[in-house]
Structure formats: structure tokens, C-alpha cells
mmCIF file of the C-alpha atoms, coordinates in Angstrom:
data_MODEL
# 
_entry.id   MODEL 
# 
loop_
_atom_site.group_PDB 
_atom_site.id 
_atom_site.type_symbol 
_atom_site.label_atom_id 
_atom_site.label_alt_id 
_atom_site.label_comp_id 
_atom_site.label_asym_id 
_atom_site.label_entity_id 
_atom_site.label_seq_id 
_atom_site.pdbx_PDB_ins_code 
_atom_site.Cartn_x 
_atom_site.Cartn_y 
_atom_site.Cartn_z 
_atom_site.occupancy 
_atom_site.B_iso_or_equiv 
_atom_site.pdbx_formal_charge 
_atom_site.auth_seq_id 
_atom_site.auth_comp_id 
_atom_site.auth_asym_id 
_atom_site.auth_atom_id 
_atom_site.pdbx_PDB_model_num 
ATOM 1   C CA . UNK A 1 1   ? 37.094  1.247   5.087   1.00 0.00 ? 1   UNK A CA 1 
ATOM 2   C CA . UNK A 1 2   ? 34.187  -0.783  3.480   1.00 0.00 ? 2   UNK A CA 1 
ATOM 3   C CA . UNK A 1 3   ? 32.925  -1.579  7.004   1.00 0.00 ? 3   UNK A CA 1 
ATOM 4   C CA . UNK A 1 4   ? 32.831  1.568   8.563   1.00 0.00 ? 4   UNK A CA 1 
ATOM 5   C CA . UNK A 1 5   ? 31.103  2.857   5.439   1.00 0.00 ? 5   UNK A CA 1 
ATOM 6   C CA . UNK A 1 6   ? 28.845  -0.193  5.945   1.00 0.00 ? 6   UNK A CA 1 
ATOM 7   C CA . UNK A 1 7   ? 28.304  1.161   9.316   1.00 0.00 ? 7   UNK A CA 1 
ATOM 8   C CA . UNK A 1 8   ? 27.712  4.340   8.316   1.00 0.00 ? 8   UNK A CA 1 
ATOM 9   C CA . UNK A 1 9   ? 25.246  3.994   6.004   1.00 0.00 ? 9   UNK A CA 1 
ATOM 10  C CA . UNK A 1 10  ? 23.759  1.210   8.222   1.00 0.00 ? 10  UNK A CA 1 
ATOM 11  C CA . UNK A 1 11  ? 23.214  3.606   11.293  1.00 0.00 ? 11  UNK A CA 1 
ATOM 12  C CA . UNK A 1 12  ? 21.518  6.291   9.011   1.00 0.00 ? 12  UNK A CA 1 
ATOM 13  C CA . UNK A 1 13  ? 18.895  3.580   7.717   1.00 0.00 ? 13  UNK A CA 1 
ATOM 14  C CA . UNK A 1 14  ? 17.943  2.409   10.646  1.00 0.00 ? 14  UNK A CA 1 
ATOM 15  C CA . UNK A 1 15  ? 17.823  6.146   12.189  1.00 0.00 ? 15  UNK A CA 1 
ATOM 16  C CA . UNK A 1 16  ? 16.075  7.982   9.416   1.00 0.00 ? 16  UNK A CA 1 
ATOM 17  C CA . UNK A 1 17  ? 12.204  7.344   10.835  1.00 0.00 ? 17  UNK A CA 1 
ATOM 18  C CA . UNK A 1 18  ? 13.873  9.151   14.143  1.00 0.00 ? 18  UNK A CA 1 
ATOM 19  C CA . UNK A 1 19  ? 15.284  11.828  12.038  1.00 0.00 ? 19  UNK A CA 1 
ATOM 20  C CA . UNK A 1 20  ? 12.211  12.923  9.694   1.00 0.00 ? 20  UNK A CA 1 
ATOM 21  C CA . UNK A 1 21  ? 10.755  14.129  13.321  1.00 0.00 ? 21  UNK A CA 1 
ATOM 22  C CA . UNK A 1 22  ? 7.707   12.085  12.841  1.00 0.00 ? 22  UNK A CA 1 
ATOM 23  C CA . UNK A 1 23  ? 6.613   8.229   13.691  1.00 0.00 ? 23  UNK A CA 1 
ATOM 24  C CA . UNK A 1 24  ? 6.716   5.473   11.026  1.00 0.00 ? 24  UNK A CA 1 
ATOM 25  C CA . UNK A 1 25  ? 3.107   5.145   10.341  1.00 0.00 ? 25  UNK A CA 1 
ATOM 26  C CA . UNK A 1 26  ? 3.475   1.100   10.150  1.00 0.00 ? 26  UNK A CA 1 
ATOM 27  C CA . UNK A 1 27  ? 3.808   1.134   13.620  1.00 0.00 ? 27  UNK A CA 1 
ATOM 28  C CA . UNK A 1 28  ? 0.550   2.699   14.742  1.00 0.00 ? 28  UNK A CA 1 
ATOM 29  C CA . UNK A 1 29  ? -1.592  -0.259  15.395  1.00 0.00 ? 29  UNK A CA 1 
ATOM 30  C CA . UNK A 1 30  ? -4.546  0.659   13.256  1.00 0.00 ? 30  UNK A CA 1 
ATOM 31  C CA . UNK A 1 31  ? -2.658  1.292   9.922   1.00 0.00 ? 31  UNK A CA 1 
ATOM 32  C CA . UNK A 1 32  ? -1.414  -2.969  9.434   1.00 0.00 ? 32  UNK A CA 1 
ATOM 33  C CA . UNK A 1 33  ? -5.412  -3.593  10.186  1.00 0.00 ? 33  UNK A CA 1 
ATOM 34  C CA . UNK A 1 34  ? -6.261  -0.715  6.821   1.00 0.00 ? 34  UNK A CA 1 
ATOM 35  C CA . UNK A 1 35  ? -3.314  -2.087  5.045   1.00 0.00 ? 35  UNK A CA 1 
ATOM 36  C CA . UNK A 1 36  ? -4.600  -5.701  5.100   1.00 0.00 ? 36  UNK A CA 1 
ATOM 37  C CA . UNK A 1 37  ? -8.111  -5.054  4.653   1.00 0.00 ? 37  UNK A CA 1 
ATOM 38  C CA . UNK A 1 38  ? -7.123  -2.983  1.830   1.00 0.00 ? 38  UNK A CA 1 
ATOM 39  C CA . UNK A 1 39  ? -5.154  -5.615  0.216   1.00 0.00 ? 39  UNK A CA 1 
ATOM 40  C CA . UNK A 1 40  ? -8.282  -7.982  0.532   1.00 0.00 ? 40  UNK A CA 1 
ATOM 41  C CA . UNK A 1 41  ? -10.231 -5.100  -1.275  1.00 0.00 ? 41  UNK A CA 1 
ATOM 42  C CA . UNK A 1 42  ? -7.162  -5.041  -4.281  1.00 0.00 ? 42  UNK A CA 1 
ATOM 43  C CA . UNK A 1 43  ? -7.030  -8.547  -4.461  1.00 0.00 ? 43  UNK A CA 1 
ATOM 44  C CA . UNK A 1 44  ? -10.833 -9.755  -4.997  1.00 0.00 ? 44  UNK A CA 1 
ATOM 45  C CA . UNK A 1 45  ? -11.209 -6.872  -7.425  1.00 0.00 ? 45  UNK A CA 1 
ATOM 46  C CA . UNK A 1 46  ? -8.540  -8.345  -9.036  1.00 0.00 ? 46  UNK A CA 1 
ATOM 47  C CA . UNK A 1 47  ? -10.233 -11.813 -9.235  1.00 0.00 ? 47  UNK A CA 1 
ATOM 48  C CA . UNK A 1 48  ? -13.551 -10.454 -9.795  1.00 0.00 ? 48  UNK A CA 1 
ATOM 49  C CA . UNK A 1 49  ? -12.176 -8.452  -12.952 1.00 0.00 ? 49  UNK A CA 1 
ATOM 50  C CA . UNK A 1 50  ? -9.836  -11.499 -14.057 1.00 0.00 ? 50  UNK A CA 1 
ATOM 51  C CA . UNK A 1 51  ? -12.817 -13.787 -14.327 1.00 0.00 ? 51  UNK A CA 1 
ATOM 52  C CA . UNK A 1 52  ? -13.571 -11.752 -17.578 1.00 0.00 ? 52  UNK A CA 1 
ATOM 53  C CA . UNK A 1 53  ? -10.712 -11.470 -18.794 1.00 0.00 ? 53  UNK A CA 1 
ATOM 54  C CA . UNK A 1 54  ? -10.218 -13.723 -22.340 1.00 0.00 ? 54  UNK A CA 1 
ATOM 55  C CA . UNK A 1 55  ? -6.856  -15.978 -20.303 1.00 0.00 ? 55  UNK A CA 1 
ATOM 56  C CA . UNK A 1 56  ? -8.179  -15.261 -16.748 1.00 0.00 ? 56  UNK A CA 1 
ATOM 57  C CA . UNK A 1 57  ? -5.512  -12.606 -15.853 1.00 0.00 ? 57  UNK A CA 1 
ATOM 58  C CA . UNK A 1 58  ? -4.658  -9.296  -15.277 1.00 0.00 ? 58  UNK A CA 1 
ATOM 59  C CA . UNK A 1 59  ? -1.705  -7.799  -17.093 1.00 0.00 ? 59  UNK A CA 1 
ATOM 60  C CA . UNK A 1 60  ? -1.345  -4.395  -14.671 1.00 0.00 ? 60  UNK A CA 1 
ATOM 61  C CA . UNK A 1 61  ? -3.621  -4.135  -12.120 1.00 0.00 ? 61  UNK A CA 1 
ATOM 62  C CA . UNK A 1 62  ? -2.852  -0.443  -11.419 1.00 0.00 ? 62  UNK A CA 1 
ATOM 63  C CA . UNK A 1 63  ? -3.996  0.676   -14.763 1.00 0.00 ? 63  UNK A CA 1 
ATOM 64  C CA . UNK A 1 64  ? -7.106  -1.979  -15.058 1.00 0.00 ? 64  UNK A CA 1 
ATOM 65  C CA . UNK A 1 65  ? -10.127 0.187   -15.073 1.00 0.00 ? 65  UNK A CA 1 
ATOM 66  C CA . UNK A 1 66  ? -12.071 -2.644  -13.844 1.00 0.00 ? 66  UNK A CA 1 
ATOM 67  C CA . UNK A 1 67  ? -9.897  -3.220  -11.079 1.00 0.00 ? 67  UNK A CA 1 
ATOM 68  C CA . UNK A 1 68  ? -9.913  0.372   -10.047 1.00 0.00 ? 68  UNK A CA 1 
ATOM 69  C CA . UNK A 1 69  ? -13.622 0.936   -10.087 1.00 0.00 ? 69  UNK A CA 1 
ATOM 70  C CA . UNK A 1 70  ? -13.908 -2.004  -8.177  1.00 0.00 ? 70  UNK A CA 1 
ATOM 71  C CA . UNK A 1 71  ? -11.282 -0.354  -5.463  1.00 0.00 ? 71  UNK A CA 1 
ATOM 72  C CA . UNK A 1 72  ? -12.597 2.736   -4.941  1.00 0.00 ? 72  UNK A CA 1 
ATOM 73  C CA . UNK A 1 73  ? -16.198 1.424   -5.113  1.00 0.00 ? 73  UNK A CA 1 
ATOM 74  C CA . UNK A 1 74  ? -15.225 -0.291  -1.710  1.00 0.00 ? 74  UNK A CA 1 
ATOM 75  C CA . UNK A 1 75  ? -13.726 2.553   -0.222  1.00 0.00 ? 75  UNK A CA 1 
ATOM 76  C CA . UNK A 1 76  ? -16.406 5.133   -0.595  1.00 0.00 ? 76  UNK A CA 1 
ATOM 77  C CA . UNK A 1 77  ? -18.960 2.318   0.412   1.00 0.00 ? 77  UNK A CA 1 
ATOM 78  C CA . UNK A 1 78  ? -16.972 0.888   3.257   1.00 0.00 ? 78  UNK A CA 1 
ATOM 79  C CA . UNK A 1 79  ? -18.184 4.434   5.282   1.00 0.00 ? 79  UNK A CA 1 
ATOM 80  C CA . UNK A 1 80  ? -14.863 4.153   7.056   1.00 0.00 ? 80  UNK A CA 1 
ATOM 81  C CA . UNK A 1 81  ? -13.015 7.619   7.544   1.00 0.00 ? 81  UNK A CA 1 
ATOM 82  C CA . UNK A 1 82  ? -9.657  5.880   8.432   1.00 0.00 ? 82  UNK A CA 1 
ATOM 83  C CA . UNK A 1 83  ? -10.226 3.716   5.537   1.00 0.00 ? 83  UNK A CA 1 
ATOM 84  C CA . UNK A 1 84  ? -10.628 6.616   3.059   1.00 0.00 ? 84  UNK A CA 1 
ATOM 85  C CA . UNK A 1 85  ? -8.215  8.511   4.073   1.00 0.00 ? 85  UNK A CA 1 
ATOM 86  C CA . UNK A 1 86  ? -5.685  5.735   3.987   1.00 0.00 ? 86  UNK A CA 1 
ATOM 87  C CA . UNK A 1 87  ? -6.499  4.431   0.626   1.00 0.00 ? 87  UNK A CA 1 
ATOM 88  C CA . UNK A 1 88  ? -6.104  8.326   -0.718  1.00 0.00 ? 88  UNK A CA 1 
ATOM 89  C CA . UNK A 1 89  ? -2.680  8.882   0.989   1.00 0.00 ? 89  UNK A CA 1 
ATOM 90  C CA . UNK A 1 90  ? -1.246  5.550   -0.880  1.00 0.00 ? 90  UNK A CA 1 
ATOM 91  C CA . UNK A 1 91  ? 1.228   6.386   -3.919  1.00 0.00 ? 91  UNK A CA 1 
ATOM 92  C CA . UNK A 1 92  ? -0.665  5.851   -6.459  1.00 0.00 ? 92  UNK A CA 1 
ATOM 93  C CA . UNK A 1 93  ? 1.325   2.789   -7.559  1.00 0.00 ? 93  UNK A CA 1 
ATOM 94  C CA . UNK A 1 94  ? 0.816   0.649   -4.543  1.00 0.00 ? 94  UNK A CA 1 
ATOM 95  C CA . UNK A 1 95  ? -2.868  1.852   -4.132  1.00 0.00 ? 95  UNK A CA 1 
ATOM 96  C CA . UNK A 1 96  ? -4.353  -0.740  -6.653  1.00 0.00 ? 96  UNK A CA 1 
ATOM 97  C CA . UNK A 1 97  ? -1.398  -3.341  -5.810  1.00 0.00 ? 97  UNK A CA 1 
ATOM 98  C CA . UNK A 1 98  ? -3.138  -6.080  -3.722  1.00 0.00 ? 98  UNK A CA 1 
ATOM 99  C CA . UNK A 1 99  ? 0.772   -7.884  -3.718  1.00 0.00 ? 99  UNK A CA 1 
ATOM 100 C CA . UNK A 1 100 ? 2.453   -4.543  -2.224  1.00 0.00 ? 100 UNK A CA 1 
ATOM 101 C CA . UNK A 1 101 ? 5.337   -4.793  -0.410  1.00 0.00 ? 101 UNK A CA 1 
ATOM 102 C CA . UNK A 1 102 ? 5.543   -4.003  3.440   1.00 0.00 ? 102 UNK A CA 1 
ATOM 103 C CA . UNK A 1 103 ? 7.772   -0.776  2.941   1.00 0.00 ? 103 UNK A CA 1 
ATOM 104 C CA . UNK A 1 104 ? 4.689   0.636   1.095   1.00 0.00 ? 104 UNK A CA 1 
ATOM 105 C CA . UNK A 1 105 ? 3.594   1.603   4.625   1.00 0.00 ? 105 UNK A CA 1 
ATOM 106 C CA . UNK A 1 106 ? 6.543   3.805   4.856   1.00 0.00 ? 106 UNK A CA 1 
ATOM 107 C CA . UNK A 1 107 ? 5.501   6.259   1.773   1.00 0.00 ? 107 UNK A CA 1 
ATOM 108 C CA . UNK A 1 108 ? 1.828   6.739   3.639   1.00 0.00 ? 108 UNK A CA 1 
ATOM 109 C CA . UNK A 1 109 ? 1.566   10.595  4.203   1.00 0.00 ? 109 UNK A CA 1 
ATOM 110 C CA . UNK A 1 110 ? 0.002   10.868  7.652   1.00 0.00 ? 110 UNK A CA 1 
# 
């Protein structure tokens, strides 16, 4: 009985992307390219803001106002449609998360 229920819930995981009606936007070939370059963005705010931090870190990056400023300043300057309009259809917490993990992609609203 545990198997089939296994199974069961198995088979609906793997089928739910078919199911919403809609593609899984991690697979179009442009969105890894945003999410990585992105990341980059997150990540050297990060450093850039840690470096005045009094012990060199950051305690939550998603509520660091430094961190944030430095994210969006990219975004707006980068002149990239794709790239705005990716970085505003992020959940707010993975938006400013430069160690998100790869199912982020799948709470993207196209």
C-alpha cells in the first residue's frame, strides 16, 4: 500500500508542470542565462555591502538595505527588459538570495 501511494504521489509530481497547462519556465533557454546573471548581481552586492559590515557578514541578505539597493540598482541600469521583468516576477524571498535554490525557477510568474 505504501508503494502504490509512493507511486501515486510520485506520478502527480512529476506531472504537475503538464497539468498547470503552461511550460516550466526553467526550461526556456533564456531564463537559466537571467537566473545566473542575477545571482552574480545578489552575490557581489552581497560582498560589496559585507565589506562594511563591523565582522564582514551579512546576517539576512533579503532584508539588507544595502544589499537591496545594490540589486535593483543593477537591474534598472542593466537596460535589459528580460532582465527586469525577471527580477520583478521573483518571490520576493529568493529575489535578493544570491544562494537560491534551483526550484526557485519554478515560482517565476511568466
Amino acid at each position: 500500500m505504501h508503494k502504490i501511494a509512493l507511486g501515486v504521489v510520485t506520478s502527480l509530481f512529476l506531472a504537475a508542470p503538464m497539468l498547470a497547462g503552461g511550460q516550466v519556465l526553467a526550461m526556456e533557454p533564456g531564463i537559466e542565462a537571467l537566473n545566473e546573471e542575477h545571482k552574480r548581481a545578489v552575490r557581489r552586492a552581497q560582498r560589496v555591502c559585507s565589506a562594511g559590515e563591523p565582522f564582514g557578514f551579512i546576517r539576512r541578505p533579503n532584508h539588507d538595505g544595502c544589499v537591496v539597493g545594490e540589486v535593483e540598482r543593477f537591474v534598472h541600469a542593466h537596460e535589459n527588459p528580460a532582465m527586469l521583468t525577471f527580477h520583478e516576477n521573483l518571490p520576493a524571498r529568493y529575489r535578493y538570495d544570491g544562494q537560491r535554490p534551483g526550484n526557485a525557477l519554478r515560482h517565476v510568474k511568466p
